[in-house]
DOTORTI-413091 format. One record per residue (C-alpha): residue number from 1; x, y, z; residue in one letter. Coordinates in pm, 1 decimal, always signed. Layout:
% DOTORTI-413091
+-----+----------+----------+----------+-----+
|   n |        x |        y |        z | res |
+-----+----------+----------+----------+-----+
| NUM |        X |        Y |        Z |   A |
...
+-----+----------+----------+----------+-----+
This chain:
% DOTORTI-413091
+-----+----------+----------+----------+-----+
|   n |        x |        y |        z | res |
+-----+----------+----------+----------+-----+
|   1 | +10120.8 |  -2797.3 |  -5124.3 |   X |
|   2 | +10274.1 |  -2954.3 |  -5413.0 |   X |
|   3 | +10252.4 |  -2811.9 |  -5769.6 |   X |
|   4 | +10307.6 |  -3022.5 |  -6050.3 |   X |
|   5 | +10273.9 |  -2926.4 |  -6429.9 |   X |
|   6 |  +9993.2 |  -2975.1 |  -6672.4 |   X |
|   7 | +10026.4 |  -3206.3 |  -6951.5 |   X |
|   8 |  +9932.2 |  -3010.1 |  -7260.4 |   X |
|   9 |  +9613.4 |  -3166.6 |  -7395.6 |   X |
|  10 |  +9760.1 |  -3206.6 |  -7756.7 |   X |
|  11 | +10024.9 |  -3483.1 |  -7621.1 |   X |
|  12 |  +9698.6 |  -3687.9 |  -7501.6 |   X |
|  13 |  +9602.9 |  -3978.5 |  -7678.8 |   X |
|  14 |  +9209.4 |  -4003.1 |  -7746.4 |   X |
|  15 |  +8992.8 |  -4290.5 |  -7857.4 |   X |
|  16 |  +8795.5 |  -4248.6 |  -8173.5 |   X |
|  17 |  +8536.9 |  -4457.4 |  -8270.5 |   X |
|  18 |  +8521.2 |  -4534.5 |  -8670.5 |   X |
|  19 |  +8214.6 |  -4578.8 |  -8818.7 |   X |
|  20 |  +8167.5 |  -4806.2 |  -9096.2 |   X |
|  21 |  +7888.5 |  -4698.8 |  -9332.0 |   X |
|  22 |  +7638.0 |  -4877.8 |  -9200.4 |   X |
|  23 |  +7679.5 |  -4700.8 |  -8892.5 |   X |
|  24 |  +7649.5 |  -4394.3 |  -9062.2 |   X |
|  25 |  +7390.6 |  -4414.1 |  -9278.9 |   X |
|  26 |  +7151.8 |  -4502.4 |  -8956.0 |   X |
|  27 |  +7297.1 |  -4214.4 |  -8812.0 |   X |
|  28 |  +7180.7 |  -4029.1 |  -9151.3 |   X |
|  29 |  +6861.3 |  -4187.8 |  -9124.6 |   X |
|  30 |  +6793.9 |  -4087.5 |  -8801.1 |   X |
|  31 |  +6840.1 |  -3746.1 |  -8838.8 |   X |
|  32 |  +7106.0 |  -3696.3 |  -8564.3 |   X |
|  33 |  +7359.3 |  -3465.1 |  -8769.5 |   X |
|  34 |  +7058.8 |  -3243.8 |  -8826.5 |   X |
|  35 |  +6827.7 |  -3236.3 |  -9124.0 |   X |
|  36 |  +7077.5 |  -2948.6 |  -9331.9 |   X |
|  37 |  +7419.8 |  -3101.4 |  -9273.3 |   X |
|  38 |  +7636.4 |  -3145.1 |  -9574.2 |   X |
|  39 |  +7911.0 |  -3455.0 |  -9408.8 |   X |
|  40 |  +7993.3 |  -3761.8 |  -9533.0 |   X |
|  41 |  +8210.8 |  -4056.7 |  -9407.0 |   X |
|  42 |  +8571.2 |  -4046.7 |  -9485.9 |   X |
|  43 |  +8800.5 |  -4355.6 |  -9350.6 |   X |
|  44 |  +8575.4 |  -4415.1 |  -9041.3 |   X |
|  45 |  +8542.5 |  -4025.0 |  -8976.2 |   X |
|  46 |  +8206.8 |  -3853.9 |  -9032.4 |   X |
|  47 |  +8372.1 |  -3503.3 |  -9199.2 |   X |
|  48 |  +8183.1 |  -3183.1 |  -9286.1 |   X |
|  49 |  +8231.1 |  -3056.4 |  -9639.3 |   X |
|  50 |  +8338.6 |  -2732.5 |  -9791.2 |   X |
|  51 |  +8027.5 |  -2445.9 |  -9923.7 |   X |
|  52 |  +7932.1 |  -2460.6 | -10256.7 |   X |
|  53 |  +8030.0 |  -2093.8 | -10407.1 |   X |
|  54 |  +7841.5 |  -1973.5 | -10720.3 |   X |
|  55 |  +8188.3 |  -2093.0 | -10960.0 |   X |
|  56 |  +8140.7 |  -2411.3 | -10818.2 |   X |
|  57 |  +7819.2 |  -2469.0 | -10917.9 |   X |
|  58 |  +7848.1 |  -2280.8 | -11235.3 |   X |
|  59 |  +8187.1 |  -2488.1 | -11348.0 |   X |
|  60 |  +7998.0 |  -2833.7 | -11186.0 |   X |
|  61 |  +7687.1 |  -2723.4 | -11377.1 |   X |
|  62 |  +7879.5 |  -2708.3 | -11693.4 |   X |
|  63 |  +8086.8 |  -3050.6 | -11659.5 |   X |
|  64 |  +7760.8 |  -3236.6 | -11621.1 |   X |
|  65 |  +7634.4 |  -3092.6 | -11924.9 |   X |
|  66 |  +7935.6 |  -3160.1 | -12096.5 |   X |
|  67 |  +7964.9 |  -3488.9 | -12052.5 |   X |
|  68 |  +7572.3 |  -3613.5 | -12079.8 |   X |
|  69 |  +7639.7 |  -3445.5 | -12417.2 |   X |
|  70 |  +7968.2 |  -3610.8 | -12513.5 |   X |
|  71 |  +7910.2 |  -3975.9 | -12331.6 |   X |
|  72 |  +7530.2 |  -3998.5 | -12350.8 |   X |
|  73 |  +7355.9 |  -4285.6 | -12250.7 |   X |
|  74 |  +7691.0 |  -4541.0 | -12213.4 |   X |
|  75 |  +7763.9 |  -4423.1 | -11875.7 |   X |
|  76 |  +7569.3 |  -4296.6 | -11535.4 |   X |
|  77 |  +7659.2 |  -3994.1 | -11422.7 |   X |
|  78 |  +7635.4 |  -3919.1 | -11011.9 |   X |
|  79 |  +7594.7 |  -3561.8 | -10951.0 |   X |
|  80 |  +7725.3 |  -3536.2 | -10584.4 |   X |
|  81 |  +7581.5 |  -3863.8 | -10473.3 |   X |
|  82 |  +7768.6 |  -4102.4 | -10281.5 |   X |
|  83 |  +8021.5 |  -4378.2 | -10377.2 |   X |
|  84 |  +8157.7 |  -4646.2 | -10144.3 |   X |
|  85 |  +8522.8 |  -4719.1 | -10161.8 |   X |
|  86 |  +8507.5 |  -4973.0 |  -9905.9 |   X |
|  87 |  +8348.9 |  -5021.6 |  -9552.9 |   X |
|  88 |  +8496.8 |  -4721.8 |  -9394.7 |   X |
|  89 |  +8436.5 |  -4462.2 |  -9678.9 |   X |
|  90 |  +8167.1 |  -4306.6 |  -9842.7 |   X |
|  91 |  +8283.5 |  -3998.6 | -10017.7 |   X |
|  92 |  +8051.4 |  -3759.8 | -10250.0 |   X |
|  93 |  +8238.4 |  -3667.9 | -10582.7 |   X |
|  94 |  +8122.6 |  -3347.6 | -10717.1 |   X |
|  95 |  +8084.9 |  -3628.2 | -11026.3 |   X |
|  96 |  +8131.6 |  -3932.9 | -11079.4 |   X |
|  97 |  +8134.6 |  -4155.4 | -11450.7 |   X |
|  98 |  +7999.0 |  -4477.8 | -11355.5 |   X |
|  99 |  +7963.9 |  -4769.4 | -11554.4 |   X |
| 100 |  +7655.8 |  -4829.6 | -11721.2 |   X |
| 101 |  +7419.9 |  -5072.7 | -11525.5 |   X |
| 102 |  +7070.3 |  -5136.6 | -11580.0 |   X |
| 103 |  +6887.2 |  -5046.4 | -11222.7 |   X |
| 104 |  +7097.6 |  -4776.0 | -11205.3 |   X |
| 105 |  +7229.1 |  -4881.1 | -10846.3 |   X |
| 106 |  +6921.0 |  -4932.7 | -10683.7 |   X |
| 107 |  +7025.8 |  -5223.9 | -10476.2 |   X |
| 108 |  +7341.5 |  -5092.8 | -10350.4 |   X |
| 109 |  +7575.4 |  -4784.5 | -10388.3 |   X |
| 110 |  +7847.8 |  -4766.7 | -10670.1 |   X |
| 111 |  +8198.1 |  -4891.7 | -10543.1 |   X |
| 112 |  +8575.0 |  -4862.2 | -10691.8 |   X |
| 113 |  +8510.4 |  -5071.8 | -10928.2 |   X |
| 114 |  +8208.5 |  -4934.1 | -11072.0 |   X |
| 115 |  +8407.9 |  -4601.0 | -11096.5 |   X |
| 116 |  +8538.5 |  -4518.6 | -11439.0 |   X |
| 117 |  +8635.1 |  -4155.1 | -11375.9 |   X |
| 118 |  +8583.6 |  -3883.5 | -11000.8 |   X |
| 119 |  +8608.7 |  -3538.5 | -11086.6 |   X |
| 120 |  +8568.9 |  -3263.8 | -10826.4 |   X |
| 121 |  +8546.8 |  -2861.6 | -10901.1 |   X |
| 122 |  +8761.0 |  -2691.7 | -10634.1 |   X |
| 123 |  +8786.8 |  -2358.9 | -10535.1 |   X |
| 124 |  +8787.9 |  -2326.2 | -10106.9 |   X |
| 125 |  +8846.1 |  -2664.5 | -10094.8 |   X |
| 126 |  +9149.2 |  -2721.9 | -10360.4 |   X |
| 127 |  +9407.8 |  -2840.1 | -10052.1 |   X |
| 128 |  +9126.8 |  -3086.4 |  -9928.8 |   X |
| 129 |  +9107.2 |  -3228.2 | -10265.0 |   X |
| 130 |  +9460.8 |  -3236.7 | -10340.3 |   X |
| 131 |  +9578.6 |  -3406.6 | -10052.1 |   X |
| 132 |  +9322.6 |  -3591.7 |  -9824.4 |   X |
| 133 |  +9078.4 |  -3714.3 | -10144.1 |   X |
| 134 |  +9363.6 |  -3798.9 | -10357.9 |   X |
| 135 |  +9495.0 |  -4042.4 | -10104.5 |   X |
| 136 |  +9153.1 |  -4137.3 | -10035.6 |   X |
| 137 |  +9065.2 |  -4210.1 | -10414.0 |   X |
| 138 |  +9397.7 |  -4375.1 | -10500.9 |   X |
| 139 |  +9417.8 |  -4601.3 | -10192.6 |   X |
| 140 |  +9049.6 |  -4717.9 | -10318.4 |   X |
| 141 |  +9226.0 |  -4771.9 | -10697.4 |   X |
| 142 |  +9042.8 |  -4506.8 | -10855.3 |   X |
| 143 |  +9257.7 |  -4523.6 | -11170.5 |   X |
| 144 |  +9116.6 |  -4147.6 | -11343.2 |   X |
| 145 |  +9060.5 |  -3868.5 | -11084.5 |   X |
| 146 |  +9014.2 |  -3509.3 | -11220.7 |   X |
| 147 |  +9042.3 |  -3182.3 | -10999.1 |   X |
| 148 |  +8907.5 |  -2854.5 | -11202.4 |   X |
| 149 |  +9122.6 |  -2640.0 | -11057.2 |   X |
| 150 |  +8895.8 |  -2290.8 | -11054.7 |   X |
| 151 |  +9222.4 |  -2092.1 | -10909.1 |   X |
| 152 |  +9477.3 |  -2184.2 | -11165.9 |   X |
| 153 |  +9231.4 |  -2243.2 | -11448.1 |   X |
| 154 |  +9340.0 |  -2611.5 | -11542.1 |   X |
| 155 |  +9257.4 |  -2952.2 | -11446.6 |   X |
| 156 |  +9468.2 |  -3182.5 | -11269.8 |   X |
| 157 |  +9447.0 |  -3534.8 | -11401.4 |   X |
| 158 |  +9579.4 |  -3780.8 | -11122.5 |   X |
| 159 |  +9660.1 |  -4140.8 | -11250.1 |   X |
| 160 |  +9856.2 |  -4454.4 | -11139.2 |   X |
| 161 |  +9668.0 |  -4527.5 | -10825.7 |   X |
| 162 |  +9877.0 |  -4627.6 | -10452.2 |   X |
| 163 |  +9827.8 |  -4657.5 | -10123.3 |   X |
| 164 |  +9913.7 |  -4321.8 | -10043.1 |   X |
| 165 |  +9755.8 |  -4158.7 | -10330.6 |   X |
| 166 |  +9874.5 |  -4155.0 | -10709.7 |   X |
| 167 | +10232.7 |  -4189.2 | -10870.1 |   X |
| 168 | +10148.6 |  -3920.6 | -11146.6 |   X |
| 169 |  +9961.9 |  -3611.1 | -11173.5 |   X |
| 170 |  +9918.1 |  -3428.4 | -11495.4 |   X |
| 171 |  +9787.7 |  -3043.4 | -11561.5 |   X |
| 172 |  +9614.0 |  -2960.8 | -11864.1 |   X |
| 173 |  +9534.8 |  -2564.6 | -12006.2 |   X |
| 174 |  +9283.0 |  -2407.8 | -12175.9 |   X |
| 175 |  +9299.1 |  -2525.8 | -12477.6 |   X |
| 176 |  +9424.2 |  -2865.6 | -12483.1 |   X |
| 177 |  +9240.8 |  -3240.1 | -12449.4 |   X |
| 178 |  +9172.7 |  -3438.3 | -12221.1 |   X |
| 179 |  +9107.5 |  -3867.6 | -12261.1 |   X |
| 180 |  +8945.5 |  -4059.6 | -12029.1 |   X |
| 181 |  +9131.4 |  -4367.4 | -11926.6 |   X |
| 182 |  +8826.7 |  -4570.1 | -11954.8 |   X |
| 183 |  +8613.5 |  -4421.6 | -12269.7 |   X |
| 184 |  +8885.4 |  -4446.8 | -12517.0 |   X |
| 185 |  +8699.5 |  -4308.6 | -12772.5 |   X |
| 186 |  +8628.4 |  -3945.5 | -12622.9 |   X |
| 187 |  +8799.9 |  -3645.6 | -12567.7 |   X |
| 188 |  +8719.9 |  -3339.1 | -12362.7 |   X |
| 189 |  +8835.0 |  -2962.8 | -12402.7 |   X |
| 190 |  +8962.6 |  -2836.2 | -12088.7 |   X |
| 191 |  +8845.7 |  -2532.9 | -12209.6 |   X |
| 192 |  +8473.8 |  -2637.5 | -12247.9 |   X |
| 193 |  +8544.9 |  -2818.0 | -11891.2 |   X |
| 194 |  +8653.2 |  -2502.6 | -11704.8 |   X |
| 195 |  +8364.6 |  -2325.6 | -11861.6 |   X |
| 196 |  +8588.8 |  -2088.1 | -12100.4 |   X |
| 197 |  +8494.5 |  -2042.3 | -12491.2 |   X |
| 198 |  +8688.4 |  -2279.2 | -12734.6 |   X |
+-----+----------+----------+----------+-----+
């Protein structure tokens, strides 16, 4: 008899197959991840996403408001609807500021360069957003990404896309401003944002 040890499975190297979004959206269409699943495709991987809590939609709820009140009718705003970075990736933004365009995207999803502005409301999933969407976004050039930060009661603004993410991220209270890189002409209270009285 002759004993040998086991290799841990963690030091194994596994094959994984990335899908490209077409892949994926026949999957979607065919109903294989089951009719209630809330996924979408994040560099190749198909990835489940965090529960929506009640301050989630609540804060979400109010940004949308906010800003079909404040930018009316020169942008379209995507309320958790898909956006696709490139062949690999097709996130869902809690919201995202599109530029205006007359079918509305009928013919194809928005991409990075339709994207004036992504904005997600964290609260389980701050970390996630921080760190894997962030590098996600500013590897795609996504040059204005917002995280309403329900925790610390602030919004991160992250600018200067890179590979790897963004050079710069700024934090802004209740109470002060926020400008939109690409509507020059509008300015948000992070107050109103975060769903606090001015």
């Amino acid at each position: 008899m002759i004993a040998e040890a086991v290799e841990p499975t963690n030091q194994v190297e596994l094959t994984r197959h990335r899908f490209s979004v077409g892949e994926y959206l026949r999957i979607v269409e065919a109903s294989l991840l089951g009719e209630d699943s809330r996924v979408e495709l994040l560099w190749g991987e198909i990835v489940e996403t965090s529960p929506i809590h009640v301050a989630h939609t609540s804060t979400l709820n109010q940004s949308v408001w906010l800003l079909t009140n404040i930018l009316g009718k020169q942008v379209i705003l995507g309320v958790q609807n898909p956006v696709q970075l490139d062949d690999k990736s097709l996130p869902q933004p809690d919201v995202a500021v599109l530029q205006f365009q007359n079918d509305f995207y009928k013919e194809q999803y928005p991409g990075s360069d339709d994207t004036l502005l992504l904005n997600e409301v964290a609260d389980s999933s701050l970390r996630y957003d921080q760190r894997i969407r962030s590098k996600l976004y500013g590897a795609a050039g996504i040059a204005d990404y917002w995280i309403v930060n329900l925790s610390a009661r602030q919004i991160e603004v992250y600018r200067e896309p890179q590979q790897d993410g963004y050079r710069t991220v700024t934090r802004y209270a209740p109470g002060e401003s926020l400008l939109p890189l690409a509507i020059t002409d509008v300015s948000l209270s992070a107050s109103e944002i975060l769903g606090m009285a001015a």
